[in-house]
C-alpha positions in Angstrom: 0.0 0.0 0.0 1.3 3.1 -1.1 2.4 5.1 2.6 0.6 8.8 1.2 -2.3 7.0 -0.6 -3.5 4.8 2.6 -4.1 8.0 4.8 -6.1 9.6 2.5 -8.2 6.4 1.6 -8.9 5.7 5.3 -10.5 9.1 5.5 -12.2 9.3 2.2 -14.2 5.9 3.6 -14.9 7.2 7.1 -16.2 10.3 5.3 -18.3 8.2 3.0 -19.3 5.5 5.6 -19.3 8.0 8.6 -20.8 10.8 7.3 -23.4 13.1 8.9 -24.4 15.1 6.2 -28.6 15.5 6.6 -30.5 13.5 3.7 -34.0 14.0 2.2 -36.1 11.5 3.5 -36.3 8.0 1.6 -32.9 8.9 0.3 -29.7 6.8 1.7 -26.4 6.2 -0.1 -24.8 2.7 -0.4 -21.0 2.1 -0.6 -18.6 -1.0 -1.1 -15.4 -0.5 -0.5 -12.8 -2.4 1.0 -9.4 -3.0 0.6 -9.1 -6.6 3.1 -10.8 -8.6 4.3 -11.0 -6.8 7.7 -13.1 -4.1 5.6 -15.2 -6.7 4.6 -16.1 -8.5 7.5 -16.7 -5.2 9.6 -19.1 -4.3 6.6 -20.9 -7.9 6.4 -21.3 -8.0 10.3 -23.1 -4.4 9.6 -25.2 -4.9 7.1 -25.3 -8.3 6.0 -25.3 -10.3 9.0 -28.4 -10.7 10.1 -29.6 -12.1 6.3 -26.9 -14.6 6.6 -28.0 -15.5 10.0 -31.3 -16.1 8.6 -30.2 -18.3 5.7 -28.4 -20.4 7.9 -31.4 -21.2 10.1 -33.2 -21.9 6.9 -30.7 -24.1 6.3 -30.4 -25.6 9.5 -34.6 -26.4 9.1 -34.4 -27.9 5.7 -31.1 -30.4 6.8 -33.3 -31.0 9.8 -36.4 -32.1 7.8 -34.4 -34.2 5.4 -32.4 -36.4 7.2 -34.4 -39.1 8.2 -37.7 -37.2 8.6 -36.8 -36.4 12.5 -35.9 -40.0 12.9 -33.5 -39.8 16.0 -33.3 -43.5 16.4 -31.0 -43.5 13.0 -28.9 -40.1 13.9 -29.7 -38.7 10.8 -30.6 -35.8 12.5 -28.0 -35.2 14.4 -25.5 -36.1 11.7 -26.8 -33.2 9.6 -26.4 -30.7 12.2 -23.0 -31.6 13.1 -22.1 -30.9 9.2 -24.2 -27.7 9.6 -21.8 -26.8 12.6 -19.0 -28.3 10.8 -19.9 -25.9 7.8 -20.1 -22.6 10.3 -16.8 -23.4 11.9 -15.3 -23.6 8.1 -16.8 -20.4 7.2 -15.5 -18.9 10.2 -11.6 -20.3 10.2 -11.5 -19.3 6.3 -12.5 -15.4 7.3 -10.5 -15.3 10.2 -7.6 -17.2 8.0 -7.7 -14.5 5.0 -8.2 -11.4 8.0 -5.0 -13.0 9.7 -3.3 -12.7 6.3 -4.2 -9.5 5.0 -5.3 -10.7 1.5 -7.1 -8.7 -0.6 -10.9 -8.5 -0.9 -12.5 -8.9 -4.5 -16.1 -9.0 -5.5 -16.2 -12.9 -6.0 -15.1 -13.4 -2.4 -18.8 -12.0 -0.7 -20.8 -15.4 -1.8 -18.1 -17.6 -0.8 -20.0 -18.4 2.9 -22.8 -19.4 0.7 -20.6 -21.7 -2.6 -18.6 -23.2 1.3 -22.7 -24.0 3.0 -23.7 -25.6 -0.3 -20.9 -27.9 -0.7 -21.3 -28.8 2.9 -24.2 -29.6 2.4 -24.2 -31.4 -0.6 -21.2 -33.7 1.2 -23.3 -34.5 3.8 -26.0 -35.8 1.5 -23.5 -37.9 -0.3 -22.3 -39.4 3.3 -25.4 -39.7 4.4 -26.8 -42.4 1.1 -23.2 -44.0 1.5 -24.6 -44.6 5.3 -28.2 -45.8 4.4 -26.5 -48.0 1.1 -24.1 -49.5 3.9 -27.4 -50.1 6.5 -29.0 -51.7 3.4 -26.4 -54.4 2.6 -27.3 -56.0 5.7 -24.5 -57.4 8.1 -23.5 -57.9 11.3 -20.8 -54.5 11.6 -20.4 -52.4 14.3 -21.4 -48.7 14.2 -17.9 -47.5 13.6 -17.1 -50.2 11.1 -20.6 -49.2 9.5 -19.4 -45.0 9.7 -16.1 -46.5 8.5 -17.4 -47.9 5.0 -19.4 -45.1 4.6 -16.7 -43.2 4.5 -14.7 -44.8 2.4 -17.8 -45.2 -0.1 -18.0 -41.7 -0.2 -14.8 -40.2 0.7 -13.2 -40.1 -2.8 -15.9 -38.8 -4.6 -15.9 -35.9 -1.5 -11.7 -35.3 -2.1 -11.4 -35.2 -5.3 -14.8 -32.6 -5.4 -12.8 -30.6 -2.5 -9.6 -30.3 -4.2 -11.0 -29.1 -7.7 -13.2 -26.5 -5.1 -9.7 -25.5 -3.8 -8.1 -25.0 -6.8 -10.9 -22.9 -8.6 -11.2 -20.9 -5.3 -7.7 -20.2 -5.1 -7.4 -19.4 -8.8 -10.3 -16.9 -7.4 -8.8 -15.5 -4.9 -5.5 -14.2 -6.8 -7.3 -12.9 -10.0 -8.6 -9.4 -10.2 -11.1 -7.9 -12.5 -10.6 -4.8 -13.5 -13.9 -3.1 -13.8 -12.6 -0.6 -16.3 -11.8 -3.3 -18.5 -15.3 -4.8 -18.4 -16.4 -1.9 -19.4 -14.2 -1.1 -22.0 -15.1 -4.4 -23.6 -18.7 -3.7 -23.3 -18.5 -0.9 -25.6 -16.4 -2.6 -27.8 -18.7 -5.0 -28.8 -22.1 -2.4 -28.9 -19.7 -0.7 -31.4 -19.2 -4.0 -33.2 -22.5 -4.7 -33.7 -23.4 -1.2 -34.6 -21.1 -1.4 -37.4 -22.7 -4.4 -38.7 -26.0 -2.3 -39.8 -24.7 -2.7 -43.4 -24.6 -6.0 -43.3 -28.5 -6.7 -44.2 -27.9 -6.7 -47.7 -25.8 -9.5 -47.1 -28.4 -11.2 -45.4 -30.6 -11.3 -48.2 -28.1 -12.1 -50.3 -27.5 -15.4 -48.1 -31.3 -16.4 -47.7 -31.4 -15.6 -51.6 -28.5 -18.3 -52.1 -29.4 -20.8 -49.9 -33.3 -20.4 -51.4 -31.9 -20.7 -55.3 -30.2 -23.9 -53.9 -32.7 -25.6 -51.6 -35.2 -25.3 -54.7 -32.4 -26.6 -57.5 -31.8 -29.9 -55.1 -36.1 -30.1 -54.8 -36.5 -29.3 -58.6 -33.4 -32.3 -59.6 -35.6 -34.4 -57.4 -38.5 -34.0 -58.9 -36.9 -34.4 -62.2 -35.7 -38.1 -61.5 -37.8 -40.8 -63.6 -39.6 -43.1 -62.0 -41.0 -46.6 -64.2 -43.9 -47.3 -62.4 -46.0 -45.3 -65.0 -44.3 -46.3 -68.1 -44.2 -49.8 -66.8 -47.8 -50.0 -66.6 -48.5 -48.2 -69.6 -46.4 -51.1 -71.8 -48.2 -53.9 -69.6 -51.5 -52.5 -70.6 -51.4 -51.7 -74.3 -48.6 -54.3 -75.3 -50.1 -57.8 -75.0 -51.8 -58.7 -77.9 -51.5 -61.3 -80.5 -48.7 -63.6 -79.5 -47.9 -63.7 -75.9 -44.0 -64.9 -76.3 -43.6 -62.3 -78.7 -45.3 -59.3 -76.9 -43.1 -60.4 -73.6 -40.1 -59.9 -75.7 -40.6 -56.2 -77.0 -42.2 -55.4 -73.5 -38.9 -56.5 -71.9 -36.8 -54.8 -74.6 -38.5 -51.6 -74.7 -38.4 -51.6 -70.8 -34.5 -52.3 -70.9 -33.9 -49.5 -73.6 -35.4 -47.0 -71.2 -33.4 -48.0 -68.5 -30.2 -48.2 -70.2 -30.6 -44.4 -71.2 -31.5 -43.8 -68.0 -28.3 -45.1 -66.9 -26.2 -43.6 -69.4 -27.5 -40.0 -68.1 -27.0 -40.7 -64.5 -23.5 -41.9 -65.0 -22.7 -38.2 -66.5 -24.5 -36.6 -63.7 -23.7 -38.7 -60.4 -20.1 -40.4 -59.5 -21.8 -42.8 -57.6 -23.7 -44.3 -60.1 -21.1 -44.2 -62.6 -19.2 -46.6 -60.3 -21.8 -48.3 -58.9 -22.9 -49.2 -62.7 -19.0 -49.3 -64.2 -18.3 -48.6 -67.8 -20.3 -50.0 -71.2 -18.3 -53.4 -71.0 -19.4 -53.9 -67.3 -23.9 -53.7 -68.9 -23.3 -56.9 -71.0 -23.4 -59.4 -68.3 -25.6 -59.3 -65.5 -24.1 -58.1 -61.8 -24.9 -58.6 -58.3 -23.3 -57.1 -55.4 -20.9 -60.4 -55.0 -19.4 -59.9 -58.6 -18.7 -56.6 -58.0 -15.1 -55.0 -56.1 -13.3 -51.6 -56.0 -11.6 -52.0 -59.0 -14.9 -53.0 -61.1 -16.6 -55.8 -61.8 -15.4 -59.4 -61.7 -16.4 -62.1 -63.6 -18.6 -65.9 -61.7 -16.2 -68.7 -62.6 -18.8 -71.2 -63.4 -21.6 -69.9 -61.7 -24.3 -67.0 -62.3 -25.8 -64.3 -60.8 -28.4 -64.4 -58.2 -31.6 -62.6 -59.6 -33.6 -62.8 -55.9 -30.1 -60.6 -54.5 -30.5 -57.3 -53.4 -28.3 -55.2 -55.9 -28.9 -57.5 -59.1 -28.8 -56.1 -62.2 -29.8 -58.2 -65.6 -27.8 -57.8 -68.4 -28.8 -53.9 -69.3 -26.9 -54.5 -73.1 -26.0 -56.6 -76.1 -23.0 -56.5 -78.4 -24.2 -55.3 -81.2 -26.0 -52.4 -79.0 -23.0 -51.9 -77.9 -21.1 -51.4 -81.1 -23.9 -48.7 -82.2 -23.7 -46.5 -79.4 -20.1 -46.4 -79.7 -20.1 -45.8 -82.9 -22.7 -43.2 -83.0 -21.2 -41.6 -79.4 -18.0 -40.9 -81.9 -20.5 -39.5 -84.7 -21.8 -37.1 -81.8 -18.5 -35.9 -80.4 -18.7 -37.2 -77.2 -17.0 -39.5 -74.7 -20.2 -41.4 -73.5 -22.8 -42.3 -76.1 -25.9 -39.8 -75.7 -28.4 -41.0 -73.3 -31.4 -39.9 -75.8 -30.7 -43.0 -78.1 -32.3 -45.8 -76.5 -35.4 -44.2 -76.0 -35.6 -43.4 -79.9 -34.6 -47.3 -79.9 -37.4 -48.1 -77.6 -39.9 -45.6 -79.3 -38.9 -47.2 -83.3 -39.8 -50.7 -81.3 -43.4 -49.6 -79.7 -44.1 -48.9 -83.3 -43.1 -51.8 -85.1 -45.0 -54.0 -82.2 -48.0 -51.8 -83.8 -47.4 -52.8 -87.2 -47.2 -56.6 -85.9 -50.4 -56.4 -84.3 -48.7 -56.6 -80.5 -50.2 -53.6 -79.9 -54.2 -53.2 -79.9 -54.8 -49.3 -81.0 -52.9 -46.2 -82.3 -54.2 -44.6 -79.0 -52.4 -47.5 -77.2 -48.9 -46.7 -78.8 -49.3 -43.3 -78.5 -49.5 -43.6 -75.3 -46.0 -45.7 -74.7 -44.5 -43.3 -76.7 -45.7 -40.4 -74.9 -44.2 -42.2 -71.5 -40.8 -43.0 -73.0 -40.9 -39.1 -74.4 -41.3 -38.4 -70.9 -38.5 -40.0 -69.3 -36.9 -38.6 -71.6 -37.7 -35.3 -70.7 -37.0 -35.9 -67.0 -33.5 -36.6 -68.0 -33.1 -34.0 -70.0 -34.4 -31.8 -67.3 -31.6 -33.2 -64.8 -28.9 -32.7 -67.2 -30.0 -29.3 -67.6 -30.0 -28.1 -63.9 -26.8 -29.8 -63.7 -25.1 -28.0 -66.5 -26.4 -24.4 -65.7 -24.5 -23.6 -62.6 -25.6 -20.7 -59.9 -24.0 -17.4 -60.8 -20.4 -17.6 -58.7 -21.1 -14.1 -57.6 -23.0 -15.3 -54.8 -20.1 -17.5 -53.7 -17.9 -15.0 -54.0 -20.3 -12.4 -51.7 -21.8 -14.7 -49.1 -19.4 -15.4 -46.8 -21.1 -16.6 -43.1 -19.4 -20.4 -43.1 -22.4 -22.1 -41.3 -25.1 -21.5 -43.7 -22.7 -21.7 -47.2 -21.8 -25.1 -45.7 -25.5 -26.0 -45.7 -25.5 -24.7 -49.0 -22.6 -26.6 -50.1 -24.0 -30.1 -49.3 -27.0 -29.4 -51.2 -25.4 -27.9 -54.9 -24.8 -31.6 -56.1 -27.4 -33.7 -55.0 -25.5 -36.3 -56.8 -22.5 -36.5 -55.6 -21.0 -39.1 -52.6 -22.2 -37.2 -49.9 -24.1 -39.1 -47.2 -27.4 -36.5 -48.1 -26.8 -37.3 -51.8 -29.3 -39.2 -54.1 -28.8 -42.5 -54.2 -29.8 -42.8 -57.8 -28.5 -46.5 -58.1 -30.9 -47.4 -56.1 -33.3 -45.6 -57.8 -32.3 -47.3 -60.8 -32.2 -50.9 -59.4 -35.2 -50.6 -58.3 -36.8 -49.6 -61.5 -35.7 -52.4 -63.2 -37.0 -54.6 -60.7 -40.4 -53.2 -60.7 -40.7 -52.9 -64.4 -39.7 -56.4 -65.2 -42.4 -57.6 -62.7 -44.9 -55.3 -64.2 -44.7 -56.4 -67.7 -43.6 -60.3 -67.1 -46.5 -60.5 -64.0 -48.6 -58.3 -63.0 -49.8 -58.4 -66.9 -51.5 -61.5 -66.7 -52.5 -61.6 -63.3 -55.2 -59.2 -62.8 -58.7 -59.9 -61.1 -61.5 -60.4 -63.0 -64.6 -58.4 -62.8 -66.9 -58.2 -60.1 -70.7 -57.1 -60.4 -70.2 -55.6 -57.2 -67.9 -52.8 -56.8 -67.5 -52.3 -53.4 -70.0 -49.7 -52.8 -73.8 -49.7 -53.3 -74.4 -46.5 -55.8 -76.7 -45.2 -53.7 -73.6 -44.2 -51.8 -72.4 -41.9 -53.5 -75.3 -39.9 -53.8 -76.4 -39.9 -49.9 -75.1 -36.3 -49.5 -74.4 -33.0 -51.0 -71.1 -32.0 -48.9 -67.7 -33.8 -50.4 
């Protein structure tokens, strides 16, 4: 303490503790100050200590009530108030310590009778279950041995508590805040945030990003072809004249839609391009046995399982093949266009017209019009794919958290673990079209006079 500072302190308190200037009424002035703990206990004993005394007696009832519901026979009683004097005596030493020390007094120090009653407290709960667990285990023990494995139930759970308390305390007791500083920092981050104003733009920029992305992964979803309707469609018009032969362009037209489908997805998602491996790898059938890392392996002797999860039938010929190679060079590209199965599958619906297979123009329109959609579906995927979002907003939106939202949604088809698993997809379209047009063609109920509902039904009343 500085020697011409502490004589002019002492008297600035006792003018601001002691003073007798006259107040109006309803007016009083509070002051904290003090410099050791001798300061602080002449304050506390002042003001404070008879609302201490009172939580203590509080205290005291509620440790009374709980232990044992006033069951002196068991001494659970009188154990909790020997922990409640135990407690006192510990608040007491520990001020009297720190007064006979001269340490400094700091803010966090005025609850410290209160942090030392509720870990008393809470120790002599623990001791108290690690009596009644002891009483409950039966045996023929003594009341010390009984106290004794209590205690030693409980005791390392209560040192190792008490230790980490003495180390926070102490680390406590030797830091000071500056109050300054708090302040100081305060400001800082009002002005922080008040320079943020111009960041709303960017906000809308964000939601506009994320928005334009959430509906591109929706709209590529949507876009995905399904062959539950075009499957039906070919089951219902393409079963005349000769059953063997009708079979054979339903299966064929069927396997030409697929294999575009294929072809597209492979240029659009990595997983399905090595899920379904190159042309080479469609000209045999596959399961998920035959397959590896590397690519697809060949069944010594043995063949595919078509009842296993993952089969695929043989998707391509040779000769096929050879044309779509060929006509993939004609086009300029590296992979033959995805578009030329369907107009396979389209030139087939019509020549199973010409031979009779199918019954009526309206029924081949109507294949055509199903394979013209898938179609469309694809071409729809390969154009949201292709037409990137404009990198500005990449470049402008910056806030990590939601761009990484953002970022797992641009490619829905990619090997993330939100992806589309369009192989899947895929598998199972082949599966249910191949039962559709082999099966559920021929196997449909016949008709009943009664329809399920008396007509009357319908007509019973007005409201829908």
């Amino acid at each position: 303490m500085d020697p011409i500072a502490e004589p002019w302190e002492k008297e600035f308190i006792d003018l601001v503790f002691h003073n007798d200037i006259p107040k109006p009424e309803g007016l009083g002035t509070y002051a904290m100050a003090a410099r050791s703990y001798r300061d602080a206990v002449g304050q506390m004993l002042a003001k404070n200590m008879p609302l201490f005394a009172m939580g203590f007696i509080s205290i005291t009832v509620f440790v009374t009530l709980i232990m044992g519901k006033l069951n002196l026979l068991q001494h659970r009683v009188l154990i909790g108030l020997e922990s409640l004097l135990a407690i006192g005596l510990t608040i007491l030493s520990t001020f009297g310590l720190c007064f006979y020390l001269g340490l400094p007094y700091y803010d966090l120090h005025s609850i410290m009778p209160f942090l030392i009653l509720g870990i008393g407290i809470d120790d002599t709960l623990v001791v108290v279950q690690s009596l009644e667990n002891v009483i409950a285990a039966g045996g023929t023990w003594t009341p010390e041995e009984r106290v004794a494995l209590a205690l030693k139930q409980s005791g390392v759970s209560i040192t190792i508590t008490t230790l980490t308390d003495i180390f926070a305390f102490c680390m406590g007791a030797t830091t000071e805040k500056s109050d300054a500083g708090d302040v100081w920092n305060f400001e800082e981050v009002v002005l922080y945030f008040r320079s943020c104003d111009g960041i709303r733009v960017l906000v809308f920029l964000l939601g506009f990003y994320v928005s334009i992305v959430a509906g591109r992964w929706w709209e590529l979803w949507k876009a995905i072809p399904w062959s539950l309707d075009p499957a039906t469609i070919v089951a219902t018009h393409l079963r005349s004249g000769d059953s063997e032969m009708a079979l054979k362009y339903r299966l064929t037209i069927m396997r030409y839609m697929h294999l575009g489908i294929i072809i597209c997805m492979q240029t659009l998602s990595s997983r399905t391009e090595k899920h379904f491996g190159e042309l080479e790898d469609l000209l045999d059938e596959q399961c998920p046995s035959c397959r590896s890392a590397e690519g697809k392996a060949s069944h010594p002797g043995t063949r595919c399982r078509s009842d296993e999860p993952g089969y695929i039938p043989r998707m391509l010929t040779e000769k096929e093949k050879e044309i779509l190679e060929n006509l993939g060079r004609l086009y300029g590209s590296e992979k033959p266009p995805y578009w030329i199965p369907m107009v396979w599958a389209c030139r087939l619906a019509e020549d199973a017209r010409r031979k009779g297979l199918v019954d009526t123009n309206l029924g081949l329109q109507s294949i055509i019009s199903e394979i013209r959609g898938v179609r469309t579906r694809l071409g729809q995927c390969r154009d949201i794919d292709n037409v990137n979002i404009p990198l500005v907003y990449t470049q402008l939106v910056f806030f990590m958290g939601w761009l990484e939202v953002a970022e797992m949604l641009i490619n829905p088809f990619g090997e993330d673990e939100d992806d589309f698993d369009v192989h899947l997809i895929v598998e199972r379209n082949i599966k249910m079209a191949n039962f559709i047009v082999r099966e559920v063609v021929w196997n449909l109920p016949d008709i009943d006079a009664y329809h399920g509902y008396p007509e009357a039904v319908f007509y019973k009343s007005e409201k829908v």
